[in-house]
KEVO-850053 format. One record per residue (C-alpha): residue number from 1; residue in three letters; chain; x, y, z. Coordinates in steps of 0.5 Angstrom, whole numbers, plus 2048, in hexadecimal, padded with zeros to 3 digits. Layout:
BEGIN
resi / resn / chain / xx / yy / zz
NUM / ALA / A / X / Y / Z
...
This chain:
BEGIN
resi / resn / chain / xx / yy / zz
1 / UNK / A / 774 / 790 / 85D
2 / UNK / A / 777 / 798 / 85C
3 / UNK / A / 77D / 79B / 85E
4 / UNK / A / 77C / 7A2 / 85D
5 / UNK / A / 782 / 7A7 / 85C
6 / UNK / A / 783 / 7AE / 85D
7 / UNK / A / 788 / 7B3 / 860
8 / UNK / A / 783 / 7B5 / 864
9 / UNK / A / 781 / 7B0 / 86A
10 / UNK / A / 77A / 7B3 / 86C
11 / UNK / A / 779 / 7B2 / 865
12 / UNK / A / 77B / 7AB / 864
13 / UNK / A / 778 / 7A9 / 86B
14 / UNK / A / 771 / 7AD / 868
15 / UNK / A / 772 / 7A8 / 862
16 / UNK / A / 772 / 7A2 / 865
17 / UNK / A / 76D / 7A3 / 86A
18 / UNK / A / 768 / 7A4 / 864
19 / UNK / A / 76B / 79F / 860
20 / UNK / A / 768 / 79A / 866
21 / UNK / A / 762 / 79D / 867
22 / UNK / A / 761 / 79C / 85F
23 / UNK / A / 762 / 795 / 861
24 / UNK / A / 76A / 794 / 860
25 / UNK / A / 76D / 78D / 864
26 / UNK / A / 772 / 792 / 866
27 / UNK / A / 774 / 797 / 866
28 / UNK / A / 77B / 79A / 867
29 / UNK / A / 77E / 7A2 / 867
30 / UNK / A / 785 / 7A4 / 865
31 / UNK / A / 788 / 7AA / 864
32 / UNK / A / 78E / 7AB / 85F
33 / UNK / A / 790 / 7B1 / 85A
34 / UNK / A / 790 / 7AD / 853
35 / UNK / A / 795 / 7B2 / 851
36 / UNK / A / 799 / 7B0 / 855
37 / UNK / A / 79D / 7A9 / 852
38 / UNK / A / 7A0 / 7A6 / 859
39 / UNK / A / 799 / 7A6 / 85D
40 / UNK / A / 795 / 7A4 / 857
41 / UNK / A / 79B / 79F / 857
42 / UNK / A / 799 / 79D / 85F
43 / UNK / A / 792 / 79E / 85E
44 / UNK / A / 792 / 798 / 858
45 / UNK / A / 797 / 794 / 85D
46 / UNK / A / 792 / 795 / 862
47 / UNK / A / 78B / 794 / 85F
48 / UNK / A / 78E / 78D / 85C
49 / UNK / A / 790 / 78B / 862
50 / UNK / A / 78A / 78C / 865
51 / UNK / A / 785 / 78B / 860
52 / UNK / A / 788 / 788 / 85B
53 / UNK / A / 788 / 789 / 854
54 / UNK / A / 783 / 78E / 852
55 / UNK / A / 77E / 78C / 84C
56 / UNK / A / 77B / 793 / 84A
57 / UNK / A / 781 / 799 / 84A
58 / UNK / A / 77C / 7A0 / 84A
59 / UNK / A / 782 / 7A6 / 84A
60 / UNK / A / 77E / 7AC / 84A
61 / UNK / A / 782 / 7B1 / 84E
62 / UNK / A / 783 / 7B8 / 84B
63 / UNK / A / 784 / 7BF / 84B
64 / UNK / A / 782 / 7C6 / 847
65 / UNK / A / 786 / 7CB / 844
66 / UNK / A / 783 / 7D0 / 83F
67 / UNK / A / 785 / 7D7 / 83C
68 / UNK / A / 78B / 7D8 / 836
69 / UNK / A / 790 / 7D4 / 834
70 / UNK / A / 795 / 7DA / 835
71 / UNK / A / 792 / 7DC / 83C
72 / UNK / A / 793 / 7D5 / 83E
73 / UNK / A / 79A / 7D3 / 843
74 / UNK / A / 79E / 7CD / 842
75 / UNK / A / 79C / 7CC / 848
76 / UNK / A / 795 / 7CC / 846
77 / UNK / A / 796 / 7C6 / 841
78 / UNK / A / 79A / 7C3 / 845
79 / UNK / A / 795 / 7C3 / 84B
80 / UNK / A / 78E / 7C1 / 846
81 / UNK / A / 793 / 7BC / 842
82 / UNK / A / 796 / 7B9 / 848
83 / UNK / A / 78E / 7B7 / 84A
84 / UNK / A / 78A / 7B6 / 844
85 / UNK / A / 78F / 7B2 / 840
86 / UNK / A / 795 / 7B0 / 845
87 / UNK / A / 790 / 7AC / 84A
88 / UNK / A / 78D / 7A9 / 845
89 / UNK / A / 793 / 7A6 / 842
90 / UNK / A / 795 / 7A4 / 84A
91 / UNK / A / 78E / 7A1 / 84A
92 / UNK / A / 78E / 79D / 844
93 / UNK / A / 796 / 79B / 844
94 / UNK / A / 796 / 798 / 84C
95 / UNK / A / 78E / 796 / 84C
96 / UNK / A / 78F / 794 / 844
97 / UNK / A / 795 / 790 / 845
98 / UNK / A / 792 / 78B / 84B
99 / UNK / A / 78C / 78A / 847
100 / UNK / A / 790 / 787 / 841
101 / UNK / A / 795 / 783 / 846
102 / UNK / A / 78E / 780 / 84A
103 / UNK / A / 78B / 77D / 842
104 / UNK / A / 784 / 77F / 844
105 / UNK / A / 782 / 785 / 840
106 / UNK / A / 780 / 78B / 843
107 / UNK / A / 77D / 791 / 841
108 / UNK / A / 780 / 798 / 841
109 / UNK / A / 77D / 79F / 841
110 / UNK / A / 780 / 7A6 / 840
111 / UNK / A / 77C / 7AD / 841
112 / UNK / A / 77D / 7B1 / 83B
113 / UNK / A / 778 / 7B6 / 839
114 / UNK / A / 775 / 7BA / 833
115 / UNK / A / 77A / 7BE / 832
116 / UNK / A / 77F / 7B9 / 830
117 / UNK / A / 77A / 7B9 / 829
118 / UNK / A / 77B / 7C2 / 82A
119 / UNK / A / 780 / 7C7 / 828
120 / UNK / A / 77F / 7CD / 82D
121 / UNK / A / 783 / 7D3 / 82D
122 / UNK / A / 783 / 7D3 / 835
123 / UNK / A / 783 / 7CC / 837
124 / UNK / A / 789 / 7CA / 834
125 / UNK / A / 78D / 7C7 / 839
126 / UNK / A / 786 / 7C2 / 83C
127 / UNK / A / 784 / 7C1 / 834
128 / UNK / A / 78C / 7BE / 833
129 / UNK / A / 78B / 7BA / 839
130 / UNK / A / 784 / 7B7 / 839
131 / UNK / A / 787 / 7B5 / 830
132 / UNK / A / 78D / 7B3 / 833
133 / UNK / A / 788 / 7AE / 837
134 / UNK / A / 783 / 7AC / 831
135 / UNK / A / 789 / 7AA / 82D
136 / UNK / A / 78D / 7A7 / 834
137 / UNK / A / 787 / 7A2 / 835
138 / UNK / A / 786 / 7A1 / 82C
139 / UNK / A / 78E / 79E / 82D
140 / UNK / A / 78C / 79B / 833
141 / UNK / A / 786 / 797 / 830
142 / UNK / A / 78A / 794 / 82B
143 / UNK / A / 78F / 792 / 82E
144 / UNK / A / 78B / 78F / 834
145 / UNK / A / 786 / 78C / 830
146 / UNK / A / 78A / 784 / 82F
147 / UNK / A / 78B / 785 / 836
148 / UNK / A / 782 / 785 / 837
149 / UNK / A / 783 / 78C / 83B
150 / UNK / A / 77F / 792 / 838
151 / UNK / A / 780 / 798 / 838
152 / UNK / A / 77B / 79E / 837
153 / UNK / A / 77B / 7A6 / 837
154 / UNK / A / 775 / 7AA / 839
155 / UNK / A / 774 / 7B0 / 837
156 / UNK / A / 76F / 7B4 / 83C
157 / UNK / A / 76E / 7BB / 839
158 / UNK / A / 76B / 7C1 / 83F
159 / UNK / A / 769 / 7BC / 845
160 / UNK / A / 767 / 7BF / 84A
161 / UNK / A / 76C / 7BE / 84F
162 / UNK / A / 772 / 7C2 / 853
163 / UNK / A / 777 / 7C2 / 84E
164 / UNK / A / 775 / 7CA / 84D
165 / UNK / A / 776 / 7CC / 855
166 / UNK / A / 77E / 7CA / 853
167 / UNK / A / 77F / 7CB / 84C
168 / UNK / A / 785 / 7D1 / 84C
169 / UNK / A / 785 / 7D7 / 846
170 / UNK / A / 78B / 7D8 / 844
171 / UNK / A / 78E / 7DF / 845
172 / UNK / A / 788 / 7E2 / 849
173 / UNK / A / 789 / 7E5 / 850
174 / UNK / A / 785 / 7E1 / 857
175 / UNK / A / 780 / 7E5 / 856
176 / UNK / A / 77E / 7E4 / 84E
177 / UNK / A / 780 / 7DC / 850
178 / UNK / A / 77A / 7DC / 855
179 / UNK / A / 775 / 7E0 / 850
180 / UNK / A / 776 / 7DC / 84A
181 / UNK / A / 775 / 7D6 / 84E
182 / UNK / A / 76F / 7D9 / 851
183 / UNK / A / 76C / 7D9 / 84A
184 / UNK / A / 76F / 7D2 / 848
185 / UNK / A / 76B / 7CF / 84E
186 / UNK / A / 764 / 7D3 / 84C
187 / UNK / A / 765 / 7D0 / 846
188 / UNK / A / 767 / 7CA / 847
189 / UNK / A / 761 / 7C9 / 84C
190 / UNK / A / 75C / 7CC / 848
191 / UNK / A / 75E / 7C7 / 842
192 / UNK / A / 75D / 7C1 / 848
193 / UNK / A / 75F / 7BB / 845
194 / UNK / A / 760 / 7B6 / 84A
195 / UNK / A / 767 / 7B2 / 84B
196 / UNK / A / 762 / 7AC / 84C
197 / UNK / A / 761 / 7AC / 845
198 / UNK / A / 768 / 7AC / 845
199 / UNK / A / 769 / 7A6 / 849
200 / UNK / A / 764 / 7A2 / 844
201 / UNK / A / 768 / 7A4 / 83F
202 / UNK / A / 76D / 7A1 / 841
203 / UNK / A / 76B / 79A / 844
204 / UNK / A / 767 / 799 / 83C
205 / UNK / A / 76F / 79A / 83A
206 / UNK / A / 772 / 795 / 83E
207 / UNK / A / 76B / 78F / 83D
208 / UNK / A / 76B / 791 / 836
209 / UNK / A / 773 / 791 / 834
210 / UNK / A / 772 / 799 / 830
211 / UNK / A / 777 / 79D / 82F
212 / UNK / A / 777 / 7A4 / 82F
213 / UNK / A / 770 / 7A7 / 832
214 / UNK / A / 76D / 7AF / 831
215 / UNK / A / 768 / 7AF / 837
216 / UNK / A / 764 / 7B5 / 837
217 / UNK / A / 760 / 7B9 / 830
218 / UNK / A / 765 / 7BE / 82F
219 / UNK / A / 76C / 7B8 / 830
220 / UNK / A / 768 / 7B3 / 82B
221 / UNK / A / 768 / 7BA / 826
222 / UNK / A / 76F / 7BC / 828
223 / UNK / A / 771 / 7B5 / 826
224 / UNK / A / 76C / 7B5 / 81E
225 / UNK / A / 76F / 7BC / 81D
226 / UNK / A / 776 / 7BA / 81E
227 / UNK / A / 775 / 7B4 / 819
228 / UNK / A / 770 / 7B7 / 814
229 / UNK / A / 772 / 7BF / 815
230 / UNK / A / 778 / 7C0 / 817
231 / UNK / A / 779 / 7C6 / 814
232 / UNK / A / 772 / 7C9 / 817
233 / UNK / A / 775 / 7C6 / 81D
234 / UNK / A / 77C / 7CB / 81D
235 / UNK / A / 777 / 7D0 / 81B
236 / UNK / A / 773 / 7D0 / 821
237 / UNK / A / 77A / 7D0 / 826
238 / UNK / A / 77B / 7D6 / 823
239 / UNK / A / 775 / 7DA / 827
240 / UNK / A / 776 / 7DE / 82E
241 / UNK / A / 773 / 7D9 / 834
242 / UNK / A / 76E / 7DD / 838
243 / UNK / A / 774 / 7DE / 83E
């Protein structure tokens, strides 16, 4: 059974019908913003209520922000903060904790990306956010592990998913807004790496209990690199994207 979550109601109720189609016992549709704590408050309150307590916790919810770090607002952190490393606080803290209080387990899943193993001199702010998140799910396993709830980080690296049609550039006009994300998109598509591929990722981390999961090529080098070579790894962050 799924209970699928966006801010976007079409998008949950397009989710839900796939999950059915693909052969879900049911399937449900919610829309909440989770970086908003009261209605991820209510959304637990409810999904509880109603569903009981879930077994899996995927929070995959984020947003893009590229360009320096000078050219980037306060409010530009806050907003990429608020999304990637708050909601999944939300998540883990109001989900994490009925899973503890029920005693049977559970698993946890939280969306990072390739860029928590990458310094970048434009990504500064969702580079922070998504190491926040690797380093937030290693303390969760830890701390979770005698209570028999995993908990994993996946890693993706470029996916061919909407994520560059919403990504922000900090400090350019609407215009350049829409030219880079233009390329981004071409570029992402291009690549074509399907979020199918993704979504096995994930299920192998809940059956197989694993940590910290890199997904495509260029995650699982980004990750050797970090451990290996990471002043190569500074290196290569110094170099100018094709942006």
């Amino acid at each position: 059974r799924v209970v699928a979550v966006d801010r976007d109601a079409d998008g949950a109720v397009r989710t839900a019908d796939e999950a059915r189609a693909a052969g879900a016992a049911g399937a449900w549709a919610e829309t909440a913003d989770v970086s908003d704590e009261l209605a991820m408050e209510k959304l637990a309150e409810r999904v509880t209520s109603e569903h009981g307590v879930v077994d899996v916790l995927v929070n995959n919810a984020g947003i893009g922000l590229a360009g320096s770090f000078l050219d980037t607002s306060p409010e530009e952190w806050r907003r990429v903060l608020d999304v990637n490393l708050w909601g999944v606080v939300h998540g883990c803290r109001l989900f994490g904790r009925r899973m503890v209080e029920r005693g049977q387990g559970g698993h946890i899943v939280n969306t990072a990306s390739a860029a928590a193993f990458l310094p970048s001199r434009t990504l500064s702010a969702y580079s922070t956010s998504k190491a926040a998140v690797l380093m937030l799910s290693e303390c969760l396993r830890a701390e979770f592990a005698d209570r028999g709830i995993g908990v994993s980080a996946i890693c993706p690296g470029i996916v061919n998913t909407n994520i560059t049609s919403t990504t922000r550039f900090a400090g350019t006009d609407e215009e350049e807004q829409q030219r880079r994300r233009s390329r981004s998109t071409q570029w992402y598509g291009r690549r074509n790496y399907p979020p199918e591929k993704v979504a096995e990722a994930v299920l192998d981390a809940v059956l197989r209990d694993r940590a910290v999961v890199p997904v495509t090529p260029e995650a699982h080098g980004a990750r050797l690199l970090s451990r290996l070579a990471p002043k190569a790894l500074r290196g290569l962050a110094r170099l100018r994207p094709p942006l």
